[in-house]
DRENDO-1510 file (C-alpha; in Angstrom, 1 decimal, always signed):
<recs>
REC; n; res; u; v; w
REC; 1; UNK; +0.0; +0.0; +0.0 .
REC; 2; UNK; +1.8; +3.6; -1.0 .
REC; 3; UNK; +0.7; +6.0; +2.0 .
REC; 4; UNK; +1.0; +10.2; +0.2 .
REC; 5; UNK; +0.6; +12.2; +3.3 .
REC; 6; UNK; -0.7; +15.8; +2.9 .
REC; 7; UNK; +2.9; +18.0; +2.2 .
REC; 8; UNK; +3.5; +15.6; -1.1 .
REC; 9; UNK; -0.1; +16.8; -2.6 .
REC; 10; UNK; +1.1; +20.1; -2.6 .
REC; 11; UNK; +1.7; +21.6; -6.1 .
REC; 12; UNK; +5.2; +22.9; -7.5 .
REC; 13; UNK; +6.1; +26.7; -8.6 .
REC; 14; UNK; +7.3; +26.5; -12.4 .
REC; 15; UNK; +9.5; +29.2; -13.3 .
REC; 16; UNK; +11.0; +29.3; -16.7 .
REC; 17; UNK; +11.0; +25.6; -17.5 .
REC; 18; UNK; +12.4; +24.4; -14.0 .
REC; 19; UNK; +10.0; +23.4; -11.1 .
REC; 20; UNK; +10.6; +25.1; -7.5 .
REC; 21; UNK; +8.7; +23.0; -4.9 .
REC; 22; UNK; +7.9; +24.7; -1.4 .
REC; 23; UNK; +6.9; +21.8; +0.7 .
REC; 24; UNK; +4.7; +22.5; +4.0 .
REC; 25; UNK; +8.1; +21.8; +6.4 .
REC; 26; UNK; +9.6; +24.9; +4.7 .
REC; 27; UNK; +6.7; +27.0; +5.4 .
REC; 28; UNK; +6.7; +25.7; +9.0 .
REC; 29; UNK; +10.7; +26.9; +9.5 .
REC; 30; UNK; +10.0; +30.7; +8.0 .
REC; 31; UNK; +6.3; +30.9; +9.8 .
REC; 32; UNK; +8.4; +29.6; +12.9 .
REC; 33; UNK; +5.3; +27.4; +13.7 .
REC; 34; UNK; +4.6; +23.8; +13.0 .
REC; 35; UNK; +3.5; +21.7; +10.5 .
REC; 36; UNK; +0.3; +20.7; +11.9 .
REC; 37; UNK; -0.3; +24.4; +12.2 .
REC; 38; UNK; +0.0; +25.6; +8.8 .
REC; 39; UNK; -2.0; +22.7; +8.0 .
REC; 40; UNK; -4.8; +24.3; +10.3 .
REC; 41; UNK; -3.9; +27.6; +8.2 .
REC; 42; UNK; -5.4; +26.9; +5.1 .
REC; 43; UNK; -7.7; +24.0; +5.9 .
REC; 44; UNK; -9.2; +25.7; +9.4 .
REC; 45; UNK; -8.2; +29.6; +10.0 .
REC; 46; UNK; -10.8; +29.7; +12.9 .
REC; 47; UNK; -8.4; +28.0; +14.7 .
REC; 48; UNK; -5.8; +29.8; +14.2 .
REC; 49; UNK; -4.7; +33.3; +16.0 .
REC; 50; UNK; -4.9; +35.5; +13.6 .
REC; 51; UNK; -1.6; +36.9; +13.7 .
REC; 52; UNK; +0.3; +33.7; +13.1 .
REC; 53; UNK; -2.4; +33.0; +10.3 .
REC; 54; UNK; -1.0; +36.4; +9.0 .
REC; 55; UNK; +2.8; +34.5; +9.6 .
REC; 56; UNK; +2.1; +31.9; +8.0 .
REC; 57; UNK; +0.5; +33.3; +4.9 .
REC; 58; UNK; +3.5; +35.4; +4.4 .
REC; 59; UNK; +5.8; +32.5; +4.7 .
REC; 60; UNK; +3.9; +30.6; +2.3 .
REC; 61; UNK; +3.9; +33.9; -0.2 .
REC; 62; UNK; +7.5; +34.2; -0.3 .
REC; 63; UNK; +7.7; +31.0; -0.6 .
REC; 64; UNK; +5.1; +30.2; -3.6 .
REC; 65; UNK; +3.7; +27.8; -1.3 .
REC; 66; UNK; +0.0; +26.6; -2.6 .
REC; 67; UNK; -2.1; +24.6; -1.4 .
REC; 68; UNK; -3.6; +21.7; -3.4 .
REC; 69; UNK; -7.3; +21.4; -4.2 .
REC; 70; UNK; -7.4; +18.0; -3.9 .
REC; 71; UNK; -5.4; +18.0; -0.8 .
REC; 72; UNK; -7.5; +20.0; +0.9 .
REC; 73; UNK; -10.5; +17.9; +0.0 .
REC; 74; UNK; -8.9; +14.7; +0.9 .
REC; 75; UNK; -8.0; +16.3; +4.2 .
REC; 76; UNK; -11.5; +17.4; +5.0 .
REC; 77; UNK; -13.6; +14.7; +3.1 .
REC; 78; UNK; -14.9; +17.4; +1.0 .
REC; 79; UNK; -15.5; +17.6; -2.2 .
REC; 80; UNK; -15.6; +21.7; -2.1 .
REC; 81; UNK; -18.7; +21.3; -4.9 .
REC; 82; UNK; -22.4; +22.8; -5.1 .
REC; 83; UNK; -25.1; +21.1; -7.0 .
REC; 84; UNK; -27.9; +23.6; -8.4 .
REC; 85; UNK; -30.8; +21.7; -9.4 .
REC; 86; UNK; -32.5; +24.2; -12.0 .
REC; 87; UNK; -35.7; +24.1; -13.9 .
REC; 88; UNK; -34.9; +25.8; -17.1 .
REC; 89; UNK; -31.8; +26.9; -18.7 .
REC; 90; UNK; -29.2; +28.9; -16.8 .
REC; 91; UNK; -29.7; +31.2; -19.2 .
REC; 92; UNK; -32.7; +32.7; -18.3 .
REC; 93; UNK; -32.7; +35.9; -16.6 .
REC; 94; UNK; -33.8; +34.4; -13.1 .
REC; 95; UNK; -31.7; +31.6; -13.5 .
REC; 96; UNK; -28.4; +33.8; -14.4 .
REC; 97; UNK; -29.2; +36.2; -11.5 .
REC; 98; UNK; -29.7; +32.8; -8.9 .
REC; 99; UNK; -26.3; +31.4; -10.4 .
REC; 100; UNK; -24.3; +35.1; -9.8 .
REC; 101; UNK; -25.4; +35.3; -6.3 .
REC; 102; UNK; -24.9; +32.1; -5.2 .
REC; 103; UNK; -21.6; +32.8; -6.9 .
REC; 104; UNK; -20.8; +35.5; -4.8 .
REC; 105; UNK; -20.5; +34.0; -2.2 .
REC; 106; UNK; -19.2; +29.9; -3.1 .
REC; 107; UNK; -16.5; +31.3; -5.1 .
REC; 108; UNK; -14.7; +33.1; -2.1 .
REC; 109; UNK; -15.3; +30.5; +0.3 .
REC; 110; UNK; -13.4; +28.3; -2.4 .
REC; 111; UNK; -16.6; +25.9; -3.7 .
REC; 112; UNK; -17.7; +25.2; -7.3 .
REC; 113; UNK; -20.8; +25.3; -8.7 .
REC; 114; UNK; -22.3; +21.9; -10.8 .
REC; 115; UNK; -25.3; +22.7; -12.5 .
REC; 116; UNK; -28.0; +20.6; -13.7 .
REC; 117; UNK; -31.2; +21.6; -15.5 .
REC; 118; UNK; -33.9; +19.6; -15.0 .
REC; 119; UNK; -37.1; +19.3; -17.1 .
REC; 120; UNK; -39.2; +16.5; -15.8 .
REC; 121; UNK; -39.4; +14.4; -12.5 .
REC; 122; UNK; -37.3; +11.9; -14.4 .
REC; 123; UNK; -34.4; +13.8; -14.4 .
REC; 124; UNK; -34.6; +14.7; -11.0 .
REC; 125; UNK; -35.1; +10.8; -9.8 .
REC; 126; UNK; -32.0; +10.4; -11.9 .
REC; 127; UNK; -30.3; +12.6; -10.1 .
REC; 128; UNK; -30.9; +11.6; -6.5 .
REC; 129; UNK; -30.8; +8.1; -7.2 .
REC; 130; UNK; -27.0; +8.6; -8.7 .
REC; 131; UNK; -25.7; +11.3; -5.9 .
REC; 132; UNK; -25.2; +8.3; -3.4 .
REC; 133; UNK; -22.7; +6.5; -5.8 .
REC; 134; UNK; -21.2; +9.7; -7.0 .
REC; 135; UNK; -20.8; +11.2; -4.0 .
REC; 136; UNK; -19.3; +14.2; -5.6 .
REC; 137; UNK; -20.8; +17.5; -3.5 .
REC; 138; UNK; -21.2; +19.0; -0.5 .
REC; 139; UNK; -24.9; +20.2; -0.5 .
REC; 140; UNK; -27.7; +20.6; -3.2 .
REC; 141; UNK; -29.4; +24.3; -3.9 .
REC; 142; UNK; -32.7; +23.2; -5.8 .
REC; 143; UNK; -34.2; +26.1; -7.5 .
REC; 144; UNK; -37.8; +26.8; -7.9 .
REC; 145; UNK; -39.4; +23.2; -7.9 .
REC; 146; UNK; -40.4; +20.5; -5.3 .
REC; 147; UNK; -38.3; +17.0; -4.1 .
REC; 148; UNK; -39.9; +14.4; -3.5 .
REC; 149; UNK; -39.5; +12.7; +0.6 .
REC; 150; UNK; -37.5; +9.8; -0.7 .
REC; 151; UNK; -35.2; +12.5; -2.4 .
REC; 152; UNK; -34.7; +13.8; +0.3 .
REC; 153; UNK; -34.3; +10.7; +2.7 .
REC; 154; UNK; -31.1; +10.3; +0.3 .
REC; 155; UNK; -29.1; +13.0; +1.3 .
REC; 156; UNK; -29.8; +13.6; +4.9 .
REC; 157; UNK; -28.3; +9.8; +5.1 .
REC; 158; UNK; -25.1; +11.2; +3.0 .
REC; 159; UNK; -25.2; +14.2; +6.0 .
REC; 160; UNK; -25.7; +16.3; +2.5 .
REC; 161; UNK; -27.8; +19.3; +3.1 .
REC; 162; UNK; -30.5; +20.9; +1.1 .
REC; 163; UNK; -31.3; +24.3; +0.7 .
REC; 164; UNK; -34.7; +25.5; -2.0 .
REC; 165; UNK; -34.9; +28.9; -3.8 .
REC; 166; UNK; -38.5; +30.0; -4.6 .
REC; 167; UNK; -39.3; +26.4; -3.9 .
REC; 168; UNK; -43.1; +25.3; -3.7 .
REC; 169; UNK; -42.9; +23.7; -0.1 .
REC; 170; UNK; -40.6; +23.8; +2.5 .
REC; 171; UNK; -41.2; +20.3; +3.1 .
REC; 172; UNK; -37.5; +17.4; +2.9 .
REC; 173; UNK; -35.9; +21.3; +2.7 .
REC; 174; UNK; -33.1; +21.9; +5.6 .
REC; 175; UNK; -33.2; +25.7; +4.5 .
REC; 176; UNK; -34.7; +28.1; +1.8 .
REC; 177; UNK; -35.4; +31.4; +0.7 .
REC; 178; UNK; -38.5; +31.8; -0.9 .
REC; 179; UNK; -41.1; +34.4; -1.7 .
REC; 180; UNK; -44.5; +34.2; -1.6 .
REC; 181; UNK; -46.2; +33.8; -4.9 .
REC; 182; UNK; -49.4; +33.8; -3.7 .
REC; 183; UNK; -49.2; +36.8; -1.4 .
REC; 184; UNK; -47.3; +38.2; -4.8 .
REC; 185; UNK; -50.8; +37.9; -7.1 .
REC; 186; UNK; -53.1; +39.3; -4.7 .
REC; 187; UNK; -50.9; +43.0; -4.7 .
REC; 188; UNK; -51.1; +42.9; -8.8 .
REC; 189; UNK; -54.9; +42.2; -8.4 .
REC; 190; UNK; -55.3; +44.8; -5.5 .
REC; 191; UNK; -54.2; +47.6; -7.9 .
REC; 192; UNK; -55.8; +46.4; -10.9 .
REC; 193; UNK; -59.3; +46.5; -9.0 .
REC; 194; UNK; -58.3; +50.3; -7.2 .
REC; 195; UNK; -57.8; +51.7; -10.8 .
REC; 196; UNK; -61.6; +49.8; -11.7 .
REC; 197; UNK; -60.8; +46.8; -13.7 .
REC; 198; UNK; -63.2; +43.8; -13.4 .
REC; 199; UNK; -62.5; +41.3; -15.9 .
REC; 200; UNK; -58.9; +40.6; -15.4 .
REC; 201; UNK; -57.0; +37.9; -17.3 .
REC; 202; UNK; -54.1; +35.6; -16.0 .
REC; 203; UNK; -51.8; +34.1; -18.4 .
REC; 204; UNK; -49.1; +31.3; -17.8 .
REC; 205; UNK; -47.7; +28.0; -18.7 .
REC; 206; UNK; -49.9; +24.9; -18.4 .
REC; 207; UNK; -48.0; +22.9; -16.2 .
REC; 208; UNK; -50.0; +19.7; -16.9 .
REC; 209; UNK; -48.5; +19.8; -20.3 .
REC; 210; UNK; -46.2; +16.6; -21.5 .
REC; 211; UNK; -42.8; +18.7; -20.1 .
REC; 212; UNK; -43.2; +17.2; -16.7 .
REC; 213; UNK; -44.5; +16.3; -13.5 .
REC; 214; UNK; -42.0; +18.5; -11.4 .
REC; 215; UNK; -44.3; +21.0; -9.0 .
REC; 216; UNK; -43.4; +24.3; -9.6 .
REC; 217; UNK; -43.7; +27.3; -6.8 .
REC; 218; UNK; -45.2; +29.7; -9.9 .
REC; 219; UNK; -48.4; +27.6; -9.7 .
REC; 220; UNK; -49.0; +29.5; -6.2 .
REC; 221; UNK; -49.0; +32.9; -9.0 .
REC; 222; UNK; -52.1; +31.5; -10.3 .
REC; 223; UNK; -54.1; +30.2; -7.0 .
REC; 224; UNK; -53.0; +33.6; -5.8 .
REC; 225; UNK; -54.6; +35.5; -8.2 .
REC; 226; UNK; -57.9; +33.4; -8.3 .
REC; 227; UNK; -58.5; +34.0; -4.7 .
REC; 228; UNK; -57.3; +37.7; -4.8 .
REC; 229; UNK; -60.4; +38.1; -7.8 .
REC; 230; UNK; -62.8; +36.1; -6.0 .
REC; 231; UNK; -62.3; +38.1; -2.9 .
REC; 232; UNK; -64.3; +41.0; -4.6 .
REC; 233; UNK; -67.4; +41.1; -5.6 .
REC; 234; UNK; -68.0; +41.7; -9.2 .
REC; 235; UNK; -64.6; +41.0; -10.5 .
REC; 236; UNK; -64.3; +38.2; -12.9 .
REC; 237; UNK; -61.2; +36.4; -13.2 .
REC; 238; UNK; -60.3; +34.6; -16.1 .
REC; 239; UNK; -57.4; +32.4; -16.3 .
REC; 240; UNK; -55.6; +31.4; -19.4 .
REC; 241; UNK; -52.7; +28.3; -19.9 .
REC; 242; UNK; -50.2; +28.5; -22.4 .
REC; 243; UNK; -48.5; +24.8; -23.9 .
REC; 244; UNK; -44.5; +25.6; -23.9 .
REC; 245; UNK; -44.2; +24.8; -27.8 .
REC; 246; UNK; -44.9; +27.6; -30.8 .
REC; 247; UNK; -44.3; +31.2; -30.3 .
REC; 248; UNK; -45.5; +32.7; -26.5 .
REC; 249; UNK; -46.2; +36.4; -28.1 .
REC; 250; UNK; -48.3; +35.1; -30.5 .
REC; 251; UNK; -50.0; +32.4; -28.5 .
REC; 252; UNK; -50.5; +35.4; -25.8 .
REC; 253; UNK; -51.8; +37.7; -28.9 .
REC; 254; UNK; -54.7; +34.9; -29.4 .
REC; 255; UNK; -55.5; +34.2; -25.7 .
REC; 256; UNK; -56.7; +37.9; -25.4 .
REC; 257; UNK; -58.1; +38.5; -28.8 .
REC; 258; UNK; -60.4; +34.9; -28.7 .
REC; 259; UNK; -61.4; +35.8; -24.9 .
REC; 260; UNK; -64.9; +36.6; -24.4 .
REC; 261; UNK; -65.9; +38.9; -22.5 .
REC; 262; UNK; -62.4; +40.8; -23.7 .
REC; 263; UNK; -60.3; +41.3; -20.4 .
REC; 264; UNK; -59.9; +44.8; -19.6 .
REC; 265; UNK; -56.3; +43.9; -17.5 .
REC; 266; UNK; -53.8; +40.7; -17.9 .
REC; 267; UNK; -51.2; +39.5; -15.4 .
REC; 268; UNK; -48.6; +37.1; -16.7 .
REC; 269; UNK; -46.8; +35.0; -15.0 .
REC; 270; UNK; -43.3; +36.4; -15.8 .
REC; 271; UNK; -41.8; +39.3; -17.5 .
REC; 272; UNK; -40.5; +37.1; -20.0 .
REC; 273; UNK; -43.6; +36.3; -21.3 .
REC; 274; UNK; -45.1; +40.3; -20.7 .
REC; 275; UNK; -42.2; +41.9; -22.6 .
REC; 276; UNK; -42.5; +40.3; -25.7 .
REC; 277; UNK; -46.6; +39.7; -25.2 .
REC; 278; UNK; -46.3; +44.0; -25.1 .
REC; 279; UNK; -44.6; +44.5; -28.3 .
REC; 280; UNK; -46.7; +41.8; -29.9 .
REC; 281; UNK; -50.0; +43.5; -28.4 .
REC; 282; UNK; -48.8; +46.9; -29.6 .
REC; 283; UNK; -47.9; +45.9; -33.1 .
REC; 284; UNK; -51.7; +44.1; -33.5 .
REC; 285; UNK; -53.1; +47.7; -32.6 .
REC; 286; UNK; -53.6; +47.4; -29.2 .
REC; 287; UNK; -53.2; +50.1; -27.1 .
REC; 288; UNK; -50.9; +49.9; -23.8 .
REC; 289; UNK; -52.2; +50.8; -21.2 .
REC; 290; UNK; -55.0; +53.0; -22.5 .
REC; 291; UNK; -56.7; +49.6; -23.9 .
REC; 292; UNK; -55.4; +46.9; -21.9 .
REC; 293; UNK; -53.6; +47.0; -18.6 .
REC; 294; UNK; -50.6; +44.6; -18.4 .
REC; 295; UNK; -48.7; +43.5; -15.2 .
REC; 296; UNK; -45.3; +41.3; -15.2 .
REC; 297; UNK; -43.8; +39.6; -12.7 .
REC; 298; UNK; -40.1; +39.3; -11.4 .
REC; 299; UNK; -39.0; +43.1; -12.8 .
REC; 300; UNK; -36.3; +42.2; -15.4 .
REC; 301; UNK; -33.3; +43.6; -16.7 .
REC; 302; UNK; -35.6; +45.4; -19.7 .
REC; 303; UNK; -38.4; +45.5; -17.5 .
REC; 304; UNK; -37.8; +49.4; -16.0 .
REC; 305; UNK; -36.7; +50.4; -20.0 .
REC; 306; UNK; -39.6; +49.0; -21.5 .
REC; 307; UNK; -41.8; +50.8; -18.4 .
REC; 308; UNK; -43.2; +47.8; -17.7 .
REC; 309; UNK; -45.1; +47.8; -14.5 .
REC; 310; UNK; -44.3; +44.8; -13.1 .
REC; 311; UNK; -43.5; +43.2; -9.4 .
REC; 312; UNK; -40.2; +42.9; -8.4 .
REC; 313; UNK; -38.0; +40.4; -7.2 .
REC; 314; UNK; -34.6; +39.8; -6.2 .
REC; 315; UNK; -32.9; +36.3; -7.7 .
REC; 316; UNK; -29.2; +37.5; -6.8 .
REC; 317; UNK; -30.0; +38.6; -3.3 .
REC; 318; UNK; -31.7; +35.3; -2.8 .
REC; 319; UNK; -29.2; +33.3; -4.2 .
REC; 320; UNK; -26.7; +34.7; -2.0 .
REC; 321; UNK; -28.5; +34.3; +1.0 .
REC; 322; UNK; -28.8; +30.7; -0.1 .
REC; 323; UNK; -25.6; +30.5; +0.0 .
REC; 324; UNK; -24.6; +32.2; +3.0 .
REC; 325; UNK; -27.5; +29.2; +4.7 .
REC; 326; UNK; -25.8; +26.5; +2.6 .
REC; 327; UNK; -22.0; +27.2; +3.7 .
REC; 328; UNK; -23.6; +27.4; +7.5 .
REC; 329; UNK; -25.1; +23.8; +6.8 .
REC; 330; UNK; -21.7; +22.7; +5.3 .
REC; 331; UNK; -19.8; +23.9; +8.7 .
REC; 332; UNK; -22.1; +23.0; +11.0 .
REC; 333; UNK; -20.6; +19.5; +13.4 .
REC; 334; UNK; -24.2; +19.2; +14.5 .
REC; 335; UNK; -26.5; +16.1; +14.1 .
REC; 336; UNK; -29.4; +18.3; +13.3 .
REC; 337; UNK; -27.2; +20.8; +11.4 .
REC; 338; UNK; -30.3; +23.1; +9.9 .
REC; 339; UNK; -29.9; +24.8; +13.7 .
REC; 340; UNK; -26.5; +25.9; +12.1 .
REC; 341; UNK; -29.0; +28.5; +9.4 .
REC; 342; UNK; -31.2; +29.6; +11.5 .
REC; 343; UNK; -33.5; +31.6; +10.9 .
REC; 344; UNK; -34.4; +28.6; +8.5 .
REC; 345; UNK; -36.4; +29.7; +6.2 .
REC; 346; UNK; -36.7; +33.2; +4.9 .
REC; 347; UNK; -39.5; +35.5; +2.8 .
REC; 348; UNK; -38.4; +38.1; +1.0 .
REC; 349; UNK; -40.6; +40.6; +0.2 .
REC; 350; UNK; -42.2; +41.6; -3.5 .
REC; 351; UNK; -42.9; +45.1; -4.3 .
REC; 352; UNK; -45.6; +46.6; -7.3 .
REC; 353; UNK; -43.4; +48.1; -9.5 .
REC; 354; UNK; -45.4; +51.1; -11.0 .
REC; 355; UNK; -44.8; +52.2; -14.2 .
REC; 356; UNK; -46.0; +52.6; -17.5 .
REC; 357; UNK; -48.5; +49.4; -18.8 .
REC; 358; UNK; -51.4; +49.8; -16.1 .
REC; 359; UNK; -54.1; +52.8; -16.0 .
REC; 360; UNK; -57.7; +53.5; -15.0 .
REC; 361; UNK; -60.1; +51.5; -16.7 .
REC; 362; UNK; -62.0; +53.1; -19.0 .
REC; 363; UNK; -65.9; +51.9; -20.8 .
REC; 364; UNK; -65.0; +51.6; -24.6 .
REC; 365; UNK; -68.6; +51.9; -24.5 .
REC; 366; UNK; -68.7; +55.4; -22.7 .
</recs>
């Protein structure tokens, strides 16, 4: 059996051609410590006095001392990587915004990101059922759709935690930060009813449709604004599914146009789906807002151009406080380690963006 302790994973200095190796001993003799302590250095500065942490990272500057991934992990049976568990492609502006501030705050603390877009339950079986053999990260950030209790069974057995953004329930979760999509609805439909409108559309994605049987936490958008319209008298709500193939402008364009009674106001279930539904709309004739009302959801990058009024949401800030939860979970030497992010689970708040695509509703029959 060949035995590698820790100082011969350490990774050589090449300068011009030759290779310079600073070994952990020679750190030890300049930082006038010992081994075992610049060991604790890099793999545990909290236990470490801070002024011979500042020693010892000097040393191992002059020195060109580095410290090996892989040594590190092998030291701390850690793999030092993040699964996100995604339900579209990263390249949505949600998605993008979740990666970036999760980002900021793995990439400092020296962890990776792996991520994995999931379109139906399949996938996401796949994935759980394959972790235990791979056993390649350190905790899973799941992103806007639901795990099953088995799932979840897997990795608390691996001591792997889990931690949901915008996810549908809380439940098999050991942390999340969420907002609430229901809650979310009832503001748009609150200011669509002050400004007079009674028959109000809702348009979004069927989720019945063949891409899956993953549970999404946008179908609390819909149930939101059903019992936000129902809570007045007179106000008619009328609720419209989309299938995810064929051009969304256009199929938005017919939804309205075939609708009877016409809707006076539309909410849709994400500004991806307003923006180009309000260049569509205008381009048919329709006037915005003097002849429809139209209301977003997340606030966008274009959103604030385009004056699109719209509710507003923060992806980054919750992916960084994600991640802030999910490095507390990684740390934590409890057996219930979830105490380690407390407060558990946290609600951001989502604000009516006022702008440019809502006004007073007006009789065309006046």
């Amino acid at each position: 059996m060949v035995v590698i302790s820790l100082s011969q994973l350490f990774h050589c200095h090449f300068q011009e051609g030759s290779v310079t190796q600073a070994s952990i001993q020679a750190v030890a003799r300049e930082a006038g410590v010992s081994v075992s302590t610049v060991s604790r250095a890099f793999a545990k500065p909290d236990l470490v006095l801070p002024e011979t942490r500042e020693r010892v990272m000097a040393a191992a500057e002059k020195l060109n001392y580095r410290i090996s991934r892989s040594a590190a992990a092998l030291k701390s049976g850690q793999s030092f990587r993040i699964a996100l568990l995604l339900s579209e492609s990263i390249v949505t502006w949600f998605n993008s915004r979740i990666y970036a501030g999760l980002d900021s705050v793995f990439h400092p603390a020296g962890y990776d990101i792996s991520v994995f877009s999931m379109t139906n339950a399949d996938e996401r079986r796949n994935f759980f059922t394959d972790l235990p053999v791979r056993r390649n990260v350190d905790a899973v950030v799941v992103s806007s759709f639901n795990i099953e209790p088995d799932e979840s069974r897997k990795l608390k057995s691996m001591n792997v935690p889990i931690v949901g953004i915008n996810i549908p329930s809380n439940n098999g979760f050991d942390a999340g930060v969420s907002i609430d999509d229901h809650a979310a609805e009832h503001i748009a439909v609150d200011h669509l009813v002050a400004l007079g409108h009674h028959r109000i559309a809702y348009i979004g994605y069927d989720e019945m449709d063949d891409r899956s049987a993953l549970r999404y936490s946008a179908s609390a958008r819909l149930q939101g604004f059903m019992d936000a319209c129902n809570s007045y008298p007179g106000v008619t709500p009328m609720p419209l599914s989309l299938d995810h193939a064929g051009d969304p402008a256009n199929a938005v364009l017919n939804c309205i146009i075939s609708a009877s009674p016409a809707p006076s106001a539309v909410c849709l279930c994400d500004d991806e789906l307003a923006i180009p539904a309000l260049f569509r709309l205008r381009q048919y004739g329709r006037r915005i807002p003097q002849d429809l009302s139209l209301i977003g959801f997340d606030d966008n990058l274009y959103a604030p151009s385009l004056g699109l009024t719209t509710l507003h949401q923060d992806p980054y800030a919750m992916g960084a406080k994600a991640a802030q939860k999910t490095l507390a979970l990684i740390s934590s030497d409890s057996k219930h380690p979830s105490a380690a992010a407390e407060p558990r689970f946290e609600t951001p708040q989502v604000q009516l963006m006022l702008r440019e695509t809502t006004a007073p509703y007006v009789d065309p029959d006046a």
